[in-house]
TIPA-410026 format. One record per residue (C-alpha): x, y, z; residue number from 1. Coordinates in steps of 0.5 Angstrom, whole numbers, plus 2048, in hexadecimal, padded with zeros to 3 digits. Layout:
TIPA-410026
+-----+-----+-----+-----+
|  c1 |  c2 |  c3 | num |
+-----+-----+-----+-----+
|   X |   Y |   Z | NUM |
...
+-----+-----+-----+-----+
This chain:
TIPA-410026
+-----+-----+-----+-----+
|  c1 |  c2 |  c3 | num |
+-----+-----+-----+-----+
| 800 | 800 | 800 |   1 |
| 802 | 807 | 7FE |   2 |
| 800 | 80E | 800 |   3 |
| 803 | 811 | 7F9 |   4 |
| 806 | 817 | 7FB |   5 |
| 808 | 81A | 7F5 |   6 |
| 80A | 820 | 7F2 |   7 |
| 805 | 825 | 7F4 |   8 |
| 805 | 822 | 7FB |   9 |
| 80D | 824 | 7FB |  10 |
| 80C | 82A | 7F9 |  11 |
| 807 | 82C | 7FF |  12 |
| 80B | 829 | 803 |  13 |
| 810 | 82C | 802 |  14 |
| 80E | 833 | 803 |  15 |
| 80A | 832 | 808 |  16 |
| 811 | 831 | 80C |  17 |
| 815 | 836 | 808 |  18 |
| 810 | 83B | 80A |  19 |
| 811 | 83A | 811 |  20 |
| 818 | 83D | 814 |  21 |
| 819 | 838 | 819 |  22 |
| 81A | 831 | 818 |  23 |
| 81A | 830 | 820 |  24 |
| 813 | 833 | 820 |  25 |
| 811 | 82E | 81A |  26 |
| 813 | 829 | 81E |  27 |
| 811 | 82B | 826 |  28 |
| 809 | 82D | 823 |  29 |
| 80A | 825 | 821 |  30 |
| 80C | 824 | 828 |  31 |
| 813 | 821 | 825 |  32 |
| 819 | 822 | 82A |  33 |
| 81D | 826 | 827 |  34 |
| 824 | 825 | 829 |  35 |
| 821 | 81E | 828 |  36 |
| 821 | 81E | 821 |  37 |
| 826 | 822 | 821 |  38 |
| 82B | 81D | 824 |  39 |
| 828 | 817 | 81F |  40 |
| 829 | 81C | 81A |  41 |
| 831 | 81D | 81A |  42 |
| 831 | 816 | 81D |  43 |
| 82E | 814 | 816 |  44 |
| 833 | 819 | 812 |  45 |
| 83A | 816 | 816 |  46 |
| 837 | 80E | 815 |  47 |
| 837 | 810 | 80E |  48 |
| 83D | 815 | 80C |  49 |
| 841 | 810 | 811 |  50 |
| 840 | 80B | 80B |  51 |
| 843 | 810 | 807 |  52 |
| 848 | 813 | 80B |  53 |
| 845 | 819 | 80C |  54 |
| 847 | 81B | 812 |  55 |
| 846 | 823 | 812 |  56 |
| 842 | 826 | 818 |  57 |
| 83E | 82C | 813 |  58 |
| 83D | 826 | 80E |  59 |
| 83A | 821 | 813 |  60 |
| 836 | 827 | 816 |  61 |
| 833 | 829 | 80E |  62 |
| 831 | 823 | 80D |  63 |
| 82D | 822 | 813 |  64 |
| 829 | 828 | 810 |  65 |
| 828 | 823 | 80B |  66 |
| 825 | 81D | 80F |  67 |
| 821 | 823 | 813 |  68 |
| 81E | 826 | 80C |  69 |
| 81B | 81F | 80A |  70 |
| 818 | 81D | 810 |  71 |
| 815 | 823 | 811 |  72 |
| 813 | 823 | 80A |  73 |
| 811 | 81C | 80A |  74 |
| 80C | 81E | 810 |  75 |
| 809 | 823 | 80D |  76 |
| 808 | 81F | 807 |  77 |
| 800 | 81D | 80A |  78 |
| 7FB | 823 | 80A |  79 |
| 7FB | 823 | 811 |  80 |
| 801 | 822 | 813 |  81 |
| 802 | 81E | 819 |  82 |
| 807 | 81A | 81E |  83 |
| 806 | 816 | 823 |  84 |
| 80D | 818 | 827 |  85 |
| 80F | 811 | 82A |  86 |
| 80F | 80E | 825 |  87 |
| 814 | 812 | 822 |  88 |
| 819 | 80B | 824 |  89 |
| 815 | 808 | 821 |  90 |
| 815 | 80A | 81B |  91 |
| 81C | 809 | 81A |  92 |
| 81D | 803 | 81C |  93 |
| 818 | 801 | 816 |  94 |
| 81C | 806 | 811 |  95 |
| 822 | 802 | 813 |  96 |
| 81F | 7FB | 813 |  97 |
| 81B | 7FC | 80D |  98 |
| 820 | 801 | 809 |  99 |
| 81E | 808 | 807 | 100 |
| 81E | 806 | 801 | 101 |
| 817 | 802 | 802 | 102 |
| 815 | 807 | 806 | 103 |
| 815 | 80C | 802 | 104 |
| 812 | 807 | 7FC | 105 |
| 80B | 804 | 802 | 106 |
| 80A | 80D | 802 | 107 |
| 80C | 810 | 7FA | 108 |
| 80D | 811 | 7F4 | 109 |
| 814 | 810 | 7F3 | 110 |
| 815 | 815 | 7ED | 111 |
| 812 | 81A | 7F2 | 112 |
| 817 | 818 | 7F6 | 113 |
| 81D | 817 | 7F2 | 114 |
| 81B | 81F | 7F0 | 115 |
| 81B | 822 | 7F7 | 116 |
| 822 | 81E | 7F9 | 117 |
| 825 | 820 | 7F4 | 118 |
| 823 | 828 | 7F4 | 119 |
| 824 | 827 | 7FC | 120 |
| 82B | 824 | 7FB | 121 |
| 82D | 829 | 7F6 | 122 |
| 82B | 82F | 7FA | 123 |
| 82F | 82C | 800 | 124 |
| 835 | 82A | 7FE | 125 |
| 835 | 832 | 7F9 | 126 |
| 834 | 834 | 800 | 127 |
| 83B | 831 | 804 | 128 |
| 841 | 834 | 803 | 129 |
| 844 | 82F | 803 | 130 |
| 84A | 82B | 7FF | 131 |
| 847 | 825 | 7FB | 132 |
| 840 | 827 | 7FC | 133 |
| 83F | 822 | 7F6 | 134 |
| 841 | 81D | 7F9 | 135 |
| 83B | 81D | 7FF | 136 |
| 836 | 81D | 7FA | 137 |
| 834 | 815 | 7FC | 138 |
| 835 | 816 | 803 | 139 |
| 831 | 81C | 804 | 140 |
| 82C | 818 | 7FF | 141 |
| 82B | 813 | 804 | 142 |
| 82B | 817 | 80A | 143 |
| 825 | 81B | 806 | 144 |
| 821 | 814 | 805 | 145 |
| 823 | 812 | 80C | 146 |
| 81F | 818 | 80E | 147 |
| 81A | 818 | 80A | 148 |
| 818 | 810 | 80A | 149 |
| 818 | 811 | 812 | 150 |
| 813 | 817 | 812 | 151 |
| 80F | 813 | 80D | 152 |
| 80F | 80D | 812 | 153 |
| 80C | 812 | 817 | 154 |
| 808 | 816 | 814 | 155 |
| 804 | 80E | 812 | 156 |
| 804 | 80E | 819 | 157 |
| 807 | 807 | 818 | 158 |
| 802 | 804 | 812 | 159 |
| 808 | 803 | 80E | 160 |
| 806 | 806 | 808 | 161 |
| 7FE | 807 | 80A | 162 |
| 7FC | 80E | 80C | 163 |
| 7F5 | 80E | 80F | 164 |
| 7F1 | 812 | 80B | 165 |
| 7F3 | 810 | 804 | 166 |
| 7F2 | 808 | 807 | 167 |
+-----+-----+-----+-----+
């Protein structure tokens, strides 16, 4: 089962988060610990450019902006957005179990999906003053995906792939 969250659903999302100065407050008006998943987001970004040998402090913090920006992204993808805090643990347990990559499959459209990463990404790694910037575009990706797959998991309230009002 498939929420079909396509184009359009990106694009309100999207907005709906930019418009908002502070992704703290997103997060908070969510009942999300911040410092939480701000912890799970640098974790995430380490994890993966460890894998890499990546290992510079301003790198790792920009690309926890990354898994940031797709989960909140990811939660706000339903009309109304939703989240049931506790199960934020949860929700990444699942992501890492299952892959984000399967995650991501029960809840989009994958083209819309491959579009959004790849104009976040790019404008991330445009943003870095950092030597071999290029060279992050797939972990900085994954890190995106990681994020987005977990706010998707949340937001689904731990159906998998199936929101309520669309089932």
């Amino acid at each position: 089962m498939t929420d079909g969250y396509g184009a359009g659903d990106f694009d309100r999302a999207v907005a709906l988060v930019s418009s908002d100065p502070s992704p703290q407050a997103l997060v908070e008006r969510l009942g999300i610990d911040w410092g939480y998943l701000s912890w799970l987001a640098v974790d995430a970004a380490a994890f993966v450019l460890a894998e890499h040998g990546e290992r510079r402090g301003a790198v790792v913090s920009n690309t926890g902006e990354a898994f940031t920006a797709g989960f909140l992204i990811g939660l706000h993808l339903p009309v109304e957005p939703r989240a049931e805090p506790s199960r934020l643990g949860a929700a990444v347990d699942l992501v890492q179990v299952r892959g984000r990559h399967a995650v991501i499959a029960d809840h989009c459209d994958l083209a819309s999906v491959a579009r959004l990463e790849t104009v976040y990404s790019e404008a991330l790694l445009e943003s870095m003053d950092v030597p071999g910037r290029e060279e992050l575009r797939t972990p900085v990706t994954r890190v995106f995906e990681a994020g987005l797959a977990v706010g998707l998991e949340l937001a689904s309230g731990g159906r998998g792939g199936g929101d309520a009002e669309q089932a």
